[in-house]
N, C-alpha and C positions, 0 to 999 in steps of 0.2 A: 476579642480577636486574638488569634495562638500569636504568640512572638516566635520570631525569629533569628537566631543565635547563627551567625555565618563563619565561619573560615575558610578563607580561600583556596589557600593551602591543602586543604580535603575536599572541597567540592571536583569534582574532576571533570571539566571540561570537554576533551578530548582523551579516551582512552586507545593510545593503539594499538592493532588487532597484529600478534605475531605470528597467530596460526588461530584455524578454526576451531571455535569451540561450542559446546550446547548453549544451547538460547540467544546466538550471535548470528543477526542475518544480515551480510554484506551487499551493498550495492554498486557498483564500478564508479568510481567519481570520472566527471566529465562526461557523462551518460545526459544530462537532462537535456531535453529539448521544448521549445515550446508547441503548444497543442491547443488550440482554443477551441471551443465552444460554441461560437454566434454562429450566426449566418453570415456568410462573409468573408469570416475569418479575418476579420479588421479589428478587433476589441483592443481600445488604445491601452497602452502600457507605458513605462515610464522610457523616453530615448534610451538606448544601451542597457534597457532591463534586462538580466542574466539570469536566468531559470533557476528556478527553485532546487539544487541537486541534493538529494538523500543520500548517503554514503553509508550507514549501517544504522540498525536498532538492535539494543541487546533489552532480554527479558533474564531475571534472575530472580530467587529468591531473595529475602531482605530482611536483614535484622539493625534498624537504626542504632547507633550508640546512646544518643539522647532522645530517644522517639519526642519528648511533648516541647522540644527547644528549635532540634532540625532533624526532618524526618531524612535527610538526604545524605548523612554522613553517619556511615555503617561498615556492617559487613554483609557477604554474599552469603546465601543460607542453601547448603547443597540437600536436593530432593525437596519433601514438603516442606511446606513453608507457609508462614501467618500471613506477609507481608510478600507483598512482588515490588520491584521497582524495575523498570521501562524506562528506557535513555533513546533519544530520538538524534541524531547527528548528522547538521547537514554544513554543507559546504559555505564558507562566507557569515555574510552574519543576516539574521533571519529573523523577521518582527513578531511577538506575537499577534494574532490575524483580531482586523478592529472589523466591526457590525460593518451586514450586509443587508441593511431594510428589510431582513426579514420578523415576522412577530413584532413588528411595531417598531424596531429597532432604525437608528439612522444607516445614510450608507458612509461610512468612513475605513477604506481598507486600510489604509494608511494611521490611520490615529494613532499608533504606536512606531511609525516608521516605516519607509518604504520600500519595504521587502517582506510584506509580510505573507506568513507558509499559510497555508489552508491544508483540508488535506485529511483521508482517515485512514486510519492504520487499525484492520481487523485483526481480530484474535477469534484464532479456532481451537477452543480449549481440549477438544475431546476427538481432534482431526478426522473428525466426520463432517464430511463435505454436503451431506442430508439435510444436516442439523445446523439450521441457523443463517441467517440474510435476512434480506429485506424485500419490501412488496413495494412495485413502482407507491408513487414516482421516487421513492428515496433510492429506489436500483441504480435508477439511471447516473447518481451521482456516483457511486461506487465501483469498486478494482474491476469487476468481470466486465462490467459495460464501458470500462474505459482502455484496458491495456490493450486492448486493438488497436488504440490511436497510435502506438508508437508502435506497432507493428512485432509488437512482445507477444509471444506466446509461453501460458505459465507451464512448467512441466507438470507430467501426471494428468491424469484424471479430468481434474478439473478445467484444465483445456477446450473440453468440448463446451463447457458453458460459458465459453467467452464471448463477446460480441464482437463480430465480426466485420460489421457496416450495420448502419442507421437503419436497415430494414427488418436488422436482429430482434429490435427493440421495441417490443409492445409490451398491453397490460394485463395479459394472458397468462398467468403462472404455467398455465400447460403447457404451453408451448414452447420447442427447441428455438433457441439454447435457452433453459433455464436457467439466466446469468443472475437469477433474483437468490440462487441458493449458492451461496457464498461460502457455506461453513462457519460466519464468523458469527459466534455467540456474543462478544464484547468486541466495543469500537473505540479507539482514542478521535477524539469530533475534533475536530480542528475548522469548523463550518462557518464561522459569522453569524451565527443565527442567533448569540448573546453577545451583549458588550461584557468583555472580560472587566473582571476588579483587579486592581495593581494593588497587590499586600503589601510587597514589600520592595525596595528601590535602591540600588547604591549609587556610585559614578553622580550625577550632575542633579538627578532628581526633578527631570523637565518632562516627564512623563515620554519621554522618546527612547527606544533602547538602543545604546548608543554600543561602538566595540568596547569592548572589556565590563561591560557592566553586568551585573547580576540581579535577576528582578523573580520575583513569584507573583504568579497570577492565577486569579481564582474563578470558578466559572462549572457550568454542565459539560465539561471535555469528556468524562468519561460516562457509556452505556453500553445497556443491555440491548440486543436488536428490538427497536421498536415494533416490531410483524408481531410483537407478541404483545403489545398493552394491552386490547381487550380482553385475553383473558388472567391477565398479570393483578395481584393483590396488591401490591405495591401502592403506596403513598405519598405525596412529598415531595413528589418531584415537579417538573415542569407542568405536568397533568398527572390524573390519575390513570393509575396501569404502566407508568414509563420508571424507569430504573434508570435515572441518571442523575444522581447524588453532583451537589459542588463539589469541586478536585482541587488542590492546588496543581499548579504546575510551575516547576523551577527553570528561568532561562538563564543559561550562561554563554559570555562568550568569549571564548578564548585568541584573545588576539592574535597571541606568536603564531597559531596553527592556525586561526582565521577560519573558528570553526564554531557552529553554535549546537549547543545542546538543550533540549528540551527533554525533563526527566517529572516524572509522575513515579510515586510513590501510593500503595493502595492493598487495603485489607485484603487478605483474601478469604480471611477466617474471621470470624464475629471475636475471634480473641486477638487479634491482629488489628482490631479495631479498638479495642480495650486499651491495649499497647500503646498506638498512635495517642490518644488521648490522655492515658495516665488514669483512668475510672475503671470501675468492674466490668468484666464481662457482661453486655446484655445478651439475652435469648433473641432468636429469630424473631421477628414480629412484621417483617414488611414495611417500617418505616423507613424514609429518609431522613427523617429529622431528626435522630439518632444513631445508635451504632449500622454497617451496616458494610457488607462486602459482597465479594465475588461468593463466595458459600450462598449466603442469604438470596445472592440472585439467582442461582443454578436450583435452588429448595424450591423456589416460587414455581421454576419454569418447569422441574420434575412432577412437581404436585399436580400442575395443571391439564398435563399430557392426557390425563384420563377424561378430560372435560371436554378436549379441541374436536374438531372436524374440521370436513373439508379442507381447502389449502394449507390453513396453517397445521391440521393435523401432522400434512405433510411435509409440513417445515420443521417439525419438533418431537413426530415420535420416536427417531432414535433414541431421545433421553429417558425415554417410560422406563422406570426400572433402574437407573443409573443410580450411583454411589459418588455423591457431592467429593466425598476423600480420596478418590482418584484421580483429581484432577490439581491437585497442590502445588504441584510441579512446574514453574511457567517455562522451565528452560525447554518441555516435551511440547509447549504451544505452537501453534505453528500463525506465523505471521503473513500478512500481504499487506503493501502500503501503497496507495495512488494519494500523491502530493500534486501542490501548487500554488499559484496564488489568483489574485482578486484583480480584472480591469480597474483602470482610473473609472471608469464612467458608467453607471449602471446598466445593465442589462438584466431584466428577471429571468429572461429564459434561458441564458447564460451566463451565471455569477462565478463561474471556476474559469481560468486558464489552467490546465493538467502541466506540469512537464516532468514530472518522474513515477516512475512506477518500481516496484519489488514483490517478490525476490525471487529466485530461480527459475526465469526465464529465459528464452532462448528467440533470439532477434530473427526477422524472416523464413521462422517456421512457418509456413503454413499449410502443411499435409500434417501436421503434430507426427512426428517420428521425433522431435525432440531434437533435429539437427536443419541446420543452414546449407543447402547445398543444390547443385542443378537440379534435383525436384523442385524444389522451389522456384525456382530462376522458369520453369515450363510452368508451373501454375499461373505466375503474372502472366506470360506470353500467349496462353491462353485464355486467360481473360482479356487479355486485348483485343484477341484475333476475336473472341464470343461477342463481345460490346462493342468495340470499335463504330459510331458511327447510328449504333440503334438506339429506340429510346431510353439505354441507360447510361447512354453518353452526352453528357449534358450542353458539349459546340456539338452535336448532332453529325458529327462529319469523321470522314473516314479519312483519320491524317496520323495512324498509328499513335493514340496512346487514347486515355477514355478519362473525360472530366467528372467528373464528384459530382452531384450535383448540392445544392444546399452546405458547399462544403465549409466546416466548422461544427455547424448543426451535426450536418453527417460524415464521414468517414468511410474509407476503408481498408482491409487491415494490407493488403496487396500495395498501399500509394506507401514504399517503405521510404522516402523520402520527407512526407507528409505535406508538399507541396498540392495538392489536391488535384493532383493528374497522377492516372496509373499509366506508366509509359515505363519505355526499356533503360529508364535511366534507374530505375527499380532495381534494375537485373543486375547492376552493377555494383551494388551496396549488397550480394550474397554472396559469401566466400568462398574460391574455390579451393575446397579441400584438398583436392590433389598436388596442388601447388605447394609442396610441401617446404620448399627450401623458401619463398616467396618471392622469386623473383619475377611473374607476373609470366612466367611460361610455363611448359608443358613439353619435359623432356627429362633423356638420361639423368640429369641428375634427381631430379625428384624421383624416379624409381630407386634411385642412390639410397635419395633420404629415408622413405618407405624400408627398405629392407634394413637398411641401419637403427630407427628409431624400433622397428619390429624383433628383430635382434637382441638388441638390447631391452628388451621387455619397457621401453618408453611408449608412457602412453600417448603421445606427440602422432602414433600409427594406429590409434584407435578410432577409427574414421566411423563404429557406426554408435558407436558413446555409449557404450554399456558397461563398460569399466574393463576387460577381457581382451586382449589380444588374442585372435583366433583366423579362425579360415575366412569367416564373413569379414575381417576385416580387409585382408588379401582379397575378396571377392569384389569390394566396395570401392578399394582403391582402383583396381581394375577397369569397373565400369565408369567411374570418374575418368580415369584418365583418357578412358575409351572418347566417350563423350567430350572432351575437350574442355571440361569446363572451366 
């Protein structure tokens, strides 16, 4: 078993973010909410459970100082790099996630403490949004078919394949919205579906992670999208064809800041592996049972492109032809993370409670123009006036607002309150942009502000978010304020 050689003093808990920078994806603190799963929307949790909140995850390059003692105390390595290291940082202090009866395993969320994160954080190495998801049922637990619940919509592109409502979701790759194609080649699993090893323990050593203690834990956290095992060479893992090598992973947690960090350290390069271990370079070979990284996994999945059909072909032929050394970089990754945690009480057909999702979304979009604003506030109101009372109102009755039906189960992305009635108290939680001073009306002075912010080139007047003061902004303001909103 590797020992472990700690200082505290260098492990870094909390780092704070002074301004933006590459491979740093911020999440708003105070943003989580809870979002359940069952039917019912009853899945117990502990009295005064306080949601899971993400605040940021940074991706870097990594050069450990002592790779084979502690792989987590280094420096950062700008451009390519052998080694990546992933720092996961949430609010409070956060257990690591105990088995969910799945694979034979018990149900104990709690075994480690009672807060603990679930939750997967994709990596899209090569920001093709084509290339790489997964095929039900593993979709259904992932970012596209969950950030609807909180009424986020992700900017760009990928938007369109989000899920919308529970009628989104079937197991039809063809069919809109394709929320099965994700983009993300590699996954941090934060699932239950193994009982993690505790390597290594400080603080009290009760097997509970208490504040301020520092613990590594070992387990399958880290993979390849499993859509691709069948045609995957791969060995060693969970099954054959899956790429999900054991990981350690470091939890710390920082009392004064009340903050925990979960950091993964991981080859990128087959000599990055070398590194970590202090042995020679091995050659590519598809094992897990020896050396073995993010290269060695991209090799497998290029190789085999020439082999796929049908769906998966078209999950994976972007990569036909690709150059494994262009992707070295984690700071150019692009991330998305849906977190949470685990009911006291089993449910198989709902084992997640969701409450945070990231990054770069934008709250009560739902025309995707990438802004909050009376379009929006008319989309609910029109699904009111559409449903109200028919049968996709589940009191059946025309009492202006429209029940969910199966809500938990189902969703939708219009109920921005997530109370599982879409009604005009929805309309309420979209900002009126023209309200520019915010005093909740609609007058002289907010033209005040408008021309003052516009003036002075603040973007504070850039109402249609494209980064540009210009005439459309002027145009937008306008009809805003026209409309009253």
């Amino acid at each position: 078993m590797k020992s472990f050689v700690f200082n505290l003093g260098l492990v870094c808990a909390c780092c704070p973010l002074m301004a933006y920078e590459p491979g740093v994806w911020i999440d708003p603190e105070g943003d989580a909410v809870i979002r359940r799963t069952d039917v019912g929307n009853d899945a117990a949790l502990q009295a005064g459970f306080e949601p899971i909140d993400l605040l940021e995850i940074r991706l870097d390059g990594w050069m450990p100082d002592l790779p084979t003692l502690n792989a987590y105390v280094g420096k950062t390595v700008v451009g390519d790099a052998d080694l990546m290291r992933m720092r996961l940082v949430f609010d409070g202090l956060v257990s690591p996630p105990g088995p969910l009866a799945i694979d034979g395993t018990s149900y104990q969320p709690a075994q480690f403490g009672d807060r603990p994160a679930y939750g997967y954080i994709e990596l899209d190495v090569d920001h093709e949004s084509d290339t790489g998801g997964e095929f039900m049922p593993l979709a259904r637990n992932r970012y596209l078919a969950n950030v609807g619940r909180f009424s986020m919509n992700p900017s760009g592109s990928i938007s369109s394949r989000m899920v919308r409502d529970a009628g989104d979701v079937d197991s039809d790759f063809n069919t809109e919205p394709t929320f099965e194609r994700s983009g993300g080649e590699f996954t941090l699993i934060l699932c239950g579906c193994f009982e993690p090893t505790i390597v290594y323990q400080d603080g009290n050593e009760d097997s509970i992670f208490d504040p301020g203690e520092l613990w590594v834990v070992n387990g399958r956290f880290f993979e390849r999208f499993e859509a691709y095992q069948d045609e995957s060479a791969f060995f060693g893992g969970s099954d054959f064809g899956l790429f999900d090598p054991e990981v350690d992973l470091l939890y710390t947690h920082d009392s004064d800041a009340d903050q925990t960090t979960i950091t993964l350290v991981f080859p990128i390069t087959q000599l990055g592996a070398s590194i970590l271990d202090g042995t020679s370079e091995q050659g590519i070979d598809f094992s897990l049972s020896n050396h073995t990284s993010i290269e060695e996994a991209l090799d497998d999945l290029i190789d085999g492109v020439p082999f796929t059909n049908g769906d998966l072909r078209q999950l994976i032929e972007g990569w036909d032809g690709q150059e494994v050394s262009n992707f070295r970089d984690p700071t150019e990754w692009i991330v998305r993370a849906l977190v949470g945690t685990a009911p006291i009480v089993f449910d198989p057909s709902a084992l997640f409670v969701w409450t945070d999702t990231g990054f770069g979304e934008v709250f009560g979009d739902l025309n995707d123009d990438e802004i909050s604003d009376i379009l929006d506030v008319e989309i609910i109101e029109e699904a009111i006036a559409d449903r109200d009372g028919t049968s996709k109102d589940a009191d059946g009755t025309v009492n202006g607002q429209v029940a969910i039906s199966n809500f938990g189960f189902s969703f939708d992305i219009n109920d921005l309150n997530g109370d599982g009635v879409i009604s005009f108290a929805d309309t309420s939680l979209i900002p009126c942009l023209a309200d520019l001073n915010g005093d909740g009306l609609l007058n002289f002075f907010d033209v005040s502000a408008f021309l003052s912010f516009y003036g002075a080139n603040n973007l504070a007047a850039d109402l249609n978010n494209d980064g540009v003061l210009n005439f459309f902004d002027i145009s937008r303001f306008l009809l805003l304020f026209a409309a009253g909103c």
